[in-house]
N, C-alpha and C positions, 0 to 999 in steps of 0.2 A: 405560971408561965407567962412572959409578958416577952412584948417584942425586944425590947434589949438583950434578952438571952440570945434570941437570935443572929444575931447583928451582933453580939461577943463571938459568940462560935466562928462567923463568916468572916470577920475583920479583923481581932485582938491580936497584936503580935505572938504572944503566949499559943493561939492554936493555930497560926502559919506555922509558927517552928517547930511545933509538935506533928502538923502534919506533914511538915520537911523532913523530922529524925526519922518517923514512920515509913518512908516513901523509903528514904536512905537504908533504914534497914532489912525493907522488904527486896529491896536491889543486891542487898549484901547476901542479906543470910539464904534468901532465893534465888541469887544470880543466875546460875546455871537452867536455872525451868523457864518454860513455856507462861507468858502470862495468864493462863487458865492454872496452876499451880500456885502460884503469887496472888492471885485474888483468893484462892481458899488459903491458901494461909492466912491470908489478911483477916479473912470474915475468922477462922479459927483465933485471931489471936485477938480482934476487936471484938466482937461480939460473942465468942467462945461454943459459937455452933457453925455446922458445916455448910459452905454456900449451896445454894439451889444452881438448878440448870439456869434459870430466867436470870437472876443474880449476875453470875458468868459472861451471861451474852449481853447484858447491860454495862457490864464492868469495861468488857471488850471493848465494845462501841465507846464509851466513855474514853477511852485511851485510845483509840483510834483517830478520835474528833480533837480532842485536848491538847492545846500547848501549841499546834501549828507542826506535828512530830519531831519534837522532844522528851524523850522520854523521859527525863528526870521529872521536866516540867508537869509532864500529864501524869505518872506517878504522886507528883505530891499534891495535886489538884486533884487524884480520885480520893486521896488519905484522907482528903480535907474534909471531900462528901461524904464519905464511910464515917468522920469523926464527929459530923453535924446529923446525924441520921437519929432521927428519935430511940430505936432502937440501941444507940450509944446511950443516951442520955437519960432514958427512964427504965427502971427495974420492973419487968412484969410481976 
């Protein structure tokens, strides 16, 4: 692991627009739920285990604070941080 992976994750056009389809899709295919429903879908379908309470109220906050309230924006700024998370990146 060396810092350029980092800084690909954070910057490469390739995971902006992956974390743009992600955001997009969790809008679509979760439209109608509460964002406490859309963040565990999300953890279900990124890291394929169920989000915790702390998880949730982190995720909240994060989308709360993000974009200047924009929802698409702070959507695809939380996908990004969900897609940079270690837990994305390395196989226990």
């Amino acid at each position: 692991t060396i810092a350029p992976q980092a800084l690909f994750m954070l910057n490469h056009p390739f995971m902006l627009e992956t974390a743009k389809a992600l955001a997009q899709r969790v809008q679509r295919e979760v439209a109608a739920a509460e964002n406490e429903t859309r963040i565990a879908w999300l953890y279900e379908e990124v890291f394929g285990r169920p989000v915790t309470q702390r998880e949730t109220e982190i995720g909240l906050r994060v989308l709360r604070e993000a974009a200047s309230g924009e929802e698409s924006a702070a959507w695809r700024q939380y996908c990004q941080v969900l897609l940079c998370a270690n837990e994305f990146l390395y196989v226990d």
